[in-house]
C-alpha positions in Angstrom: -7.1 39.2 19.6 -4.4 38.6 16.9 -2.2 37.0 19.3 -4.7 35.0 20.8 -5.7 33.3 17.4 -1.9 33.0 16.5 -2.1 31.0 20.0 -4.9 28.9 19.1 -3.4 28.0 15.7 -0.1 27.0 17.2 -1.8 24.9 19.7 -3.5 23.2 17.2 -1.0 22.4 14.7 1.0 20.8 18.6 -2.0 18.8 19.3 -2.2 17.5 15.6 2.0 16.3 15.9 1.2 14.9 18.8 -1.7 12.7 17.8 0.4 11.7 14.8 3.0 10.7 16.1 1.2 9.2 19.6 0.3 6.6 16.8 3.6 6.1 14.8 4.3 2.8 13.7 1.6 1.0 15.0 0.1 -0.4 12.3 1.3 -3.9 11.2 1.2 -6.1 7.9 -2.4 -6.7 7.3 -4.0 -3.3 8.7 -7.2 -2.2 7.0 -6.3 1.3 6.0 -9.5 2.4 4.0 -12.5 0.1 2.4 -15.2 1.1 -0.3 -19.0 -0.5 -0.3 -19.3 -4.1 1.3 -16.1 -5.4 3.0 -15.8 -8.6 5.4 -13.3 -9.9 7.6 -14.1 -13.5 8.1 -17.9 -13.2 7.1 -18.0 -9.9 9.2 -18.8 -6.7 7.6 -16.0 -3.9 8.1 -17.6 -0.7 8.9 -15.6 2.5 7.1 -15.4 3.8 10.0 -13.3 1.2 11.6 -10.6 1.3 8.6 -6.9 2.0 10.5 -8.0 -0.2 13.8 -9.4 -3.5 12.2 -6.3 -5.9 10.7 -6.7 -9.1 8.3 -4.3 -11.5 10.6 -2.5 -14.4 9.8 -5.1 -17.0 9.0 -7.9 -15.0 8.8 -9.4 -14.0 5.2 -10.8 -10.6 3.7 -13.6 -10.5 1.0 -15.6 -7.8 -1.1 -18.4 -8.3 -3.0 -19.5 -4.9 -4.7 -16.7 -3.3 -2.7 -13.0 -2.4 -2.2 -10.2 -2.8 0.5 -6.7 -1.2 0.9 -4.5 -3.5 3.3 -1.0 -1.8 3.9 1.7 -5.0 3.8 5.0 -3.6 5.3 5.8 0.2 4.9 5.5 2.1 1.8 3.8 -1.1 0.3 -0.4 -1.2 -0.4 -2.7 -3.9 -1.1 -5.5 -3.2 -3.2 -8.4 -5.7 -3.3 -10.9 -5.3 -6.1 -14.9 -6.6 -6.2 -15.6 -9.7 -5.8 -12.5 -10.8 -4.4 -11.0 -12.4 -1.7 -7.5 -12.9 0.2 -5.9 -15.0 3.0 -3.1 -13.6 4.6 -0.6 -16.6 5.5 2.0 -14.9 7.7 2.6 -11.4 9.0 5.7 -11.1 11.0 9.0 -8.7 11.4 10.6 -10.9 8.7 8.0 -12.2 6.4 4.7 -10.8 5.1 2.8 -14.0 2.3 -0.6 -13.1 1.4 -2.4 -15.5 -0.9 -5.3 -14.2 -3.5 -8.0 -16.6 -3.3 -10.2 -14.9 -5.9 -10.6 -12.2 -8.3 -8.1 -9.5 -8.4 -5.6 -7.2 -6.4 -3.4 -4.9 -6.7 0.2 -4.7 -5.2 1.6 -0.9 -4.9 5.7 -1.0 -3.9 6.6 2.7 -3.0 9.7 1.5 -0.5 11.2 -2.0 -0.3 11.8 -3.4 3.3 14.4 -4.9 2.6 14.5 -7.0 6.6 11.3 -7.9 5.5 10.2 -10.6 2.7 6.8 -10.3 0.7 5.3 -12.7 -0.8 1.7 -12.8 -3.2 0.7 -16.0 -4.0 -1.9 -16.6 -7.0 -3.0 -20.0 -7.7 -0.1 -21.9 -6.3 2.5 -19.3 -7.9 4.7 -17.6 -5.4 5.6 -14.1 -6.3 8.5 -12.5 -4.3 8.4 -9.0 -4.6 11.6 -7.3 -3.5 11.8 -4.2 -6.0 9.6 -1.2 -6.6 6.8 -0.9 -8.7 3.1 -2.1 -9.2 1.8 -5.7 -9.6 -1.4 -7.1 -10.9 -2.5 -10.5 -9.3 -5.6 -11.8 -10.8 -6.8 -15.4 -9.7 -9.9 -15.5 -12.0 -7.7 -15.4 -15.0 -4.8 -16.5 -13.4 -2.0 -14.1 -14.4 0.6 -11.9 -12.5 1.2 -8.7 -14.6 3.9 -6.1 -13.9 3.1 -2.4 -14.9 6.4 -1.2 -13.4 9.6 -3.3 -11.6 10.3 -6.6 -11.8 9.4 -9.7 -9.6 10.5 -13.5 -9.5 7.7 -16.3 -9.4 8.0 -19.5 -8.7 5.6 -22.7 -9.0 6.1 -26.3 -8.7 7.7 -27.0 -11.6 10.1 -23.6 -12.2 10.8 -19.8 -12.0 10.3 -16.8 -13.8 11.6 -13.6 -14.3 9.2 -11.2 -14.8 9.7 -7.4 -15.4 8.3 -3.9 -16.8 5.7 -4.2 -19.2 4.9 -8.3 -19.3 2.5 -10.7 -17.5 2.5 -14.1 -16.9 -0.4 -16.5 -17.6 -0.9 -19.1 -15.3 -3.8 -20.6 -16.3 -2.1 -22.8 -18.9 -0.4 -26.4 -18.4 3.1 -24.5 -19.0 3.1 -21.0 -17.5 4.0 -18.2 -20.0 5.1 -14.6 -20.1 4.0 -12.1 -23.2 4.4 -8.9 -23.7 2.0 -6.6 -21.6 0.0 -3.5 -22.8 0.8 -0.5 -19.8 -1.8 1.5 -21.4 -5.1 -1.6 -20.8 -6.0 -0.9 -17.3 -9.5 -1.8 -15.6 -11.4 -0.4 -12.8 -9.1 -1.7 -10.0 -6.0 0.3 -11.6 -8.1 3.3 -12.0 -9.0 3.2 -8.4 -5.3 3.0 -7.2 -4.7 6.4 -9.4 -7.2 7.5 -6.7 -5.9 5.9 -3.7 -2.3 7.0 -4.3 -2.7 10.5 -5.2 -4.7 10.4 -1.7 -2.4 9.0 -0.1 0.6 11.1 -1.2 -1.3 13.4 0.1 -1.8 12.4 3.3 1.7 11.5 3.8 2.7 15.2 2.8 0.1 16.7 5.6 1.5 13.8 8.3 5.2 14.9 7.1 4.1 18.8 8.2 3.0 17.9 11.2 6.3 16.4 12.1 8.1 19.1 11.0 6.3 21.5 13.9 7.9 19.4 16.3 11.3 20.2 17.5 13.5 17.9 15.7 12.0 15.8 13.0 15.0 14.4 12.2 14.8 11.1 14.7 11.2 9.7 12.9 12.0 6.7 11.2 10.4 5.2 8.4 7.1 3.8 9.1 3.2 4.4 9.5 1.8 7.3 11.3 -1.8 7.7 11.9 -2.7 11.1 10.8 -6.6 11.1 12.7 -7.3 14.3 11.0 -8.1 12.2 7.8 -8.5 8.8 9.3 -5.6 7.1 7.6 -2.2 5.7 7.7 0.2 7.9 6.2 3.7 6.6 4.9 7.0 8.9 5.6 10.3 8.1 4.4 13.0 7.6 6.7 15.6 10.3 4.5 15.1 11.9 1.9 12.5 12.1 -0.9 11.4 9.9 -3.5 8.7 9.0 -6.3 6.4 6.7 -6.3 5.7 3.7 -9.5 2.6 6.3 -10.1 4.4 9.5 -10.2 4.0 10.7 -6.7 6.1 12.4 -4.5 7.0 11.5 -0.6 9.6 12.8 1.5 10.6 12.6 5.2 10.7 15.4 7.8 14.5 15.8 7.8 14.3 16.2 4.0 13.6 19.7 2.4 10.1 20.0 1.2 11.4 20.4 -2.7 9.3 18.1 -4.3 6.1 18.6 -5.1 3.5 16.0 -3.8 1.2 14.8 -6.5 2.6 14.0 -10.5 0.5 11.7 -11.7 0.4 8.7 -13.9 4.0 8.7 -15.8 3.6 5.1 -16.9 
């Protein structure tokens, strides 16, 4: 009996891996990972249960009203849409990913920079390239582009700024500004990617385990696997480990599992 259920277990944990990685890397810049309340694509409601299939494509234009949506850009990089908002994605490609913010407010999470790949936010005709680490307000209601952690360049018609760790720049003036920002005033939206990160740290550590019970997790790449278990996308590190701009941990399956998953908020 003991050996059957050791058996069963270990055919489990195969057929797990295998649906993992069956889906590795599939999901492209736009991909609706997870949404909250009253989502639409184009005018059309997005069920939960079709978060991880449906994708906002170049052109085509998400919206919430008293809901949320997490769109995953290129790997290791989340888009957090607050309420009442709405974004456009303008290109998603191999070598370019340019979503504009039509209204309200999102939320740009960097864990891993793709370097082969450039990412653009655009919020009220300001182009923010984002090429470093870290997490970045955009807020078209108040136009302003505020950087908790890292540092981004944005550029409008008339010049560019420089903007890093702990300021914002207000766009809603005839001459755009920057001013110191307070890391400790957060609203709802930041409080809901506390949430969504320590989840999907989470996830990426399970996804990472599941690799590991195959026989050489060393030849996985850096990407998003589908972990079906959970219904998400789950990011994993090509080598290595690292920390995310929130405090959490990822690693990759050729890396030692020596750092513990969740930290927290070590703004």
């Amino acid at each position: 009996m003991i050996g059957l259920r050791k058996l069963s277990v270990c055919a489990f944990a195969s057929i797990f891996a295998f649906a993992v990685v069956s889906r590795a890397q599939e999901a492209g810049p736009g991909t609706i990972n997870y949404v909250e309340g009253h989502v639409a694509l184009d005018s059309q409601s997005v069920a939960a249960d079709t978060a991880g299939a449906a994708a906002v494509n170049p052109g085509h234009v998400l919206e919430t009203a008293q809901g949320k949506a997490e769109v995953l850009l290129s790997p290791g990089v989340f888009l957090r849409v607050g309420e009442n908002s709405s974004i456009k994605m303008e290109a998603a490609s191999g070598d370019e990913v340019r979503v504009e913010l039509v209204r309200g407010e999102a939320l740009v999470e960097v864990d891993r920079v793709d370097q082969a790949r450039r990412l653009d936010v655009i919020d009220k005709g300001a182009d923010a390239r984002v090429d470093h680490s870290g997490l970045y307000l955009f807020n078209a209601n108040q136009p302003a582009i505020l950087v908790y952690d890292g540092r981004v360049r944005v550029e409008d018609d008339r010049r560019g700024f420089a903007i890093k760790q702990g300021e914002e720049l207000l766009l809603d003036s005839s001459v755009p500004k920057t001013q110191k920002l307070d890391r400790n005033e957060t609203n709802a939206l930041y409080s809901w990617t506390l949430q969504r990160a320590d989840y999907a740290a989470q996830v990426s550590e399970w996804t990472v385990e599941a690799l590991l019970s195959l026989d050489d997790a060393a030849q996985y790449t850096a990407g998003w696997y589908w972990n079906p278990w959970y219904h998400s996308w789950a990011f994993v590190l090509p080598k290595g480990r690292a920390v995310s701009p929130l405090g959490y941990g990822y690693y990759a399956p050729s890396a030692m599992q020596s750092l513990a998953p969740v930290f927290g908020d070590f703004r």
